[in-house]
N, C-alpha and C positions, 0 to 999 in steps of 0.2 A: 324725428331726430335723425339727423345727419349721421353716414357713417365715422365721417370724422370728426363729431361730436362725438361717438360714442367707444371711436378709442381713447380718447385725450383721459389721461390721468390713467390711464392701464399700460403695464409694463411691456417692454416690447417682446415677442415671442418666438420673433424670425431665428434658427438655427445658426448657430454661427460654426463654419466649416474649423476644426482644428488639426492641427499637423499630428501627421503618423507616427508613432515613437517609431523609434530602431527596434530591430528586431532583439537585441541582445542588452534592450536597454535594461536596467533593474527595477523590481516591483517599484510602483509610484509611492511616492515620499521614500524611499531608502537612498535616494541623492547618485548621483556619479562620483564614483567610487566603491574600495573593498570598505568590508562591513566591516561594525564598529570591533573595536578589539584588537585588528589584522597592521600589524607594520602598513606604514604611509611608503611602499616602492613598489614601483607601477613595473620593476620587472621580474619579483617575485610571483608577481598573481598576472591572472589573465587580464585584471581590468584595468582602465583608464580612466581620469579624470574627465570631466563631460566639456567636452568639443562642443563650437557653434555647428551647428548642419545635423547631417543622419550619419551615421556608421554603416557599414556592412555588414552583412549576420555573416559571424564566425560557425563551422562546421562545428555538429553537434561533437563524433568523433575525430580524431588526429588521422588523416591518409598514410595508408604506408607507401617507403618510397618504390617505385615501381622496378622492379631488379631487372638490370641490361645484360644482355648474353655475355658469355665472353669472349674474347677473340680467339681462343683454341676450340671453343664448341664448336663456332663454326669453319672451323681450318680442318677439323676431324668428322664434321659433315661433308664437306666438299673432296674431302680424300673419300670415304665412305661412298659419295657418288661418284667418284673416277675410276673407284676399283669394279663398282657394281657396272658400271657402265662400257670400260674396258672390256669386263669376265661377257656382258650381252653380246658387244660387235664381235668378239674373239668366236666365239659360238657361230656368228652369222657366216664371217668369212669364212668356218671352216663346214658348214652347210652349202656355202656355195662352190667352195672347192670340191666338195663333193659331189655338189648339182652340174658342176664341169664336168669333171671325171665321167660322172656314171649317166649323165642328162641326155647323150646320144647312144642310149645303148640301143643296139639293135634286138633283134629280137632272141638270140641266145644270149644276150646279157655282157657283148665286149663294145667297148668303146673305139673305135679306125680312126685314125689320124695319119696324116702323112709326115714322113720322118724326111724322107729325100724323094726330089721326083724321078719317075721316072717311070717304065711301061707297066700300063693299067691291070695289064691281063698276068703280069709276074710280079707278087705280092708277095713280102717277105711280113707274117705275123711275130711280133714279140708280145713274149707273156714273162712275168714277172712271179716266180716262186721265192717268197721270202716267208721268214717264221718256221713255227712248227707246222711239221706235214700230219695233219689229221683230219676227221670227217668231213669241215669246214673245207678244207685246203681242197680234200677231193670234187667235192662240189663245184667247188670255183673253178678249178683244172677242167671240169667238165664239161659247165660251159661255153670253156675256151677251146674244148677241144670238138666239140657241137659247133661250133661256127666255122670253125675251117678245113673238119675232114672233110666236110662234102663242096667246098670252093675251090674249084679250077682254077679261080687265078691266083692262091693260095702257091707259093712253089716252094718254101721254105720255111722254117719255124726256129726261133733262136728265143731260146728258155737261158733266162735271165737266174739264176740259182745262189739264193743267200739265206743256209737255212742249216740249221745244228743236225734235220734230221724229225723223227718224230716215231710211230708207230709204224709198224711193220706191216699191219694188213693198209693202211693207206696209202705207204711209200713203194707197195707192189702193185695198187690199182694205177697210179701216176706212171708210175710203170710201164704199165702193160699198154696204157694210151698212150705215150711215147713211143714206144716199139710199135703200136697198128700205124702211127701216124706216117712212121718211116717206111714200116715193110708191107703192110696193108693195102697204103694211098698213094706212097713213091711221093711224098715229101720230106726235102732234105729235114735234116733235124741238129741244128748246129746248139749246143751247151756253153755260154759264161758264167766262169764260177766267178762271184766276187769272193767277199771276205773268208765265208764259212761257207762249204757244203761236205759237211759230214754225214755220216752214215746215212741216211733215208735221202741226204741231199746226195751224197753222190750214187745212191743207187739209183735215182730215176736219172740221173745223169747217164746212165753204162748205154742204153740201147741207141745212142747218138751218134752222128754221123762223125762229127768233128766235140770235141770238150778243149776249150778254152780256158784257161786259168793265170790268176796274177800271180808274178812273186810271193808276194806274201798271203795266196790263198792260205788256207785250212781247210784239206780233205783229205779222205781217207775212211778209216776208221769202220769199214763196212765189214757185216758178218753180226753174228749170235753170240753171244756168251752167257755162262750160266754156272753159280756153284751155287755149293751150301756146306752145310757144315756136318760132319761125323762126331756123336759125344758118345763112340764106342767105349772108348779108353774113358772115358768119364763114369758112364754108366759101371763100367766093370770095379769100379774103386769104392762108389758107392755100393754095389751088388743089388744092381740091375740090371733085369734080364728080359728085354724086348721081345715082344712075341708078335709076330705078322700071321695074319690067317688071310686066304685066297680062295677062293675057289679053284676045284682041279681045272678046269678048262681055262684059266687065267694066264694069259701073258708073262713069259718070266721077265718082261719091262715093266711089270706091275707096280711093282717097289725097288725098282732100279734107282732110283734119285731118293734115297731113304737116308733120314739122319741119325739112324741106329746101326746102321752097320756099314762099311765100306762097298764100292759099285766091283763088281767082277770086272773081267775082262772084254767078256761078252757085253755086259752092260753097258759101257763106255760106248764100244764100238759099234751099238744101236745106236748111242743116244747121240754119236757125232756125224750117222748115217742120218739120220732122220732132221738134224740141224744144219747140213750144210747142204 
């Protein structure tokens, strides 16, 4: 027997290819559309009546919508980086003004530049006293005063002086390198005051050859001063009665500056010998 005797009268078997539901279609037999019961308005509910073709599968969840910056976030960023940016270069140029200034120091630590030309071997040094005079200030004066006592072609020095003053043992050391610089070395030693040079400024000012000043300087004001207060007459109202103990071989300056009882005569005239 033939094989196609031997299909003849048996059903056919070959698989017949069928179309892909949609992904959002509804269980088979429940039809396109909402289930039984539900209002017939298709824009109540998610569904739709059943289209010829396939649909597109609907997200399982709703997206939320993606939120856009606002225009002042970023207006208050970009100021944020002009300020941070600004405060960096601000910083650099004043590193490099600095790297000017001080990037040719020689080996005592001043910076040479020519101000005007003119003979190599007759050098006129300026230095610049500004601020308060103290350990700092002596330092730097010293310096400056290390690189040109021992320079021949050094013939003068003009101290530049804008300074309220300061301590008293620093404004005698600047001092006293001022006077060697003049009587020492035999370099002239010429003083401009600008604004201020009071007390400490004008004493290193004094050992100068020449002292220069504007109009409207401010100086003066040099010397010691010194009180305090006596609560004898205070003490006596309350009834009290101050007691000092010495040793006998003690100084009758011992308790000259005492605020239990008024200074002698004698006392004063110590304490204005030993201050001026």
């Amino acid at each position: 027997m033939s094989e196609d005797q031997f299909n003849q009268g048996r059903p056919d078997q070959t698989p017949t290819l069928q179309p892909t539901p949609p992904l959002n279609a509804p269980p088979a037999g429940a039809g396109w559309g909402p289930p039984p019961g539900w209002p017939n308005q298709q824009a109540q509910t998610g569904y739709q009546q059943a289209q010829p073709g396939y649909q597109q599968a609907q997200p399982a969840y709703p997206q939320r919508p993606v939120r856009r910056s606002s225009g002042w976030r970023t207006v208050f960023w970009i100021f944020l980086v002009m300020i941070l940016g600004g405060s960096v270069l601000m910083n650099l140029v004043l590193l490099a003004a600095v790297g000017t200034q001080f990037g040719n120091l020689e080996a005592a630590g001043m910076t040479t530049y020519e101000m005007r030309s003119g003979t190599g071997s007759q050098t006129v040094a300026v230095y610049n006293v500004s601020g308060v005079i103290d350990g700092a200030a002596v330092g730097r004066f010293r310096q400056f005063y290390n690189s040109v006592v021992d320079d021949d072609k050094v013939k003068a020095v003009v101290l530049r002086v804008d300074s309220p003053g300061g301590g008293v043992t620093a404004s005698d050391q600047i001092c006293n390198m001022v006077r060697e610089l003049n009587k020492s070395f035999g370099k002239t030693v010429v003083v401009s005051m600008g604004s201020l040079a009071a007390s400490g400024g004008y004493y290193i000012s004094a050992p100068a050859d020449e002292i220069f000043a504007e109009e409207t300087t401010i100086t003066g004001s040099i010397g010691v001063i010194a009180g305090w207060v006596v609560l004898k007459g205070t003490l006596d109202k309350i009834g009290a009665e101050p007691i000092t103990v010495k040793s006998s071989h003690a100084q009758t300056w011992k308790d000259e500056m005492s605020i239990t009882s008024p200074p002698q005569d004698y006392q004063l005239e110590h304490i204005q010998g030993v201050w001026t």
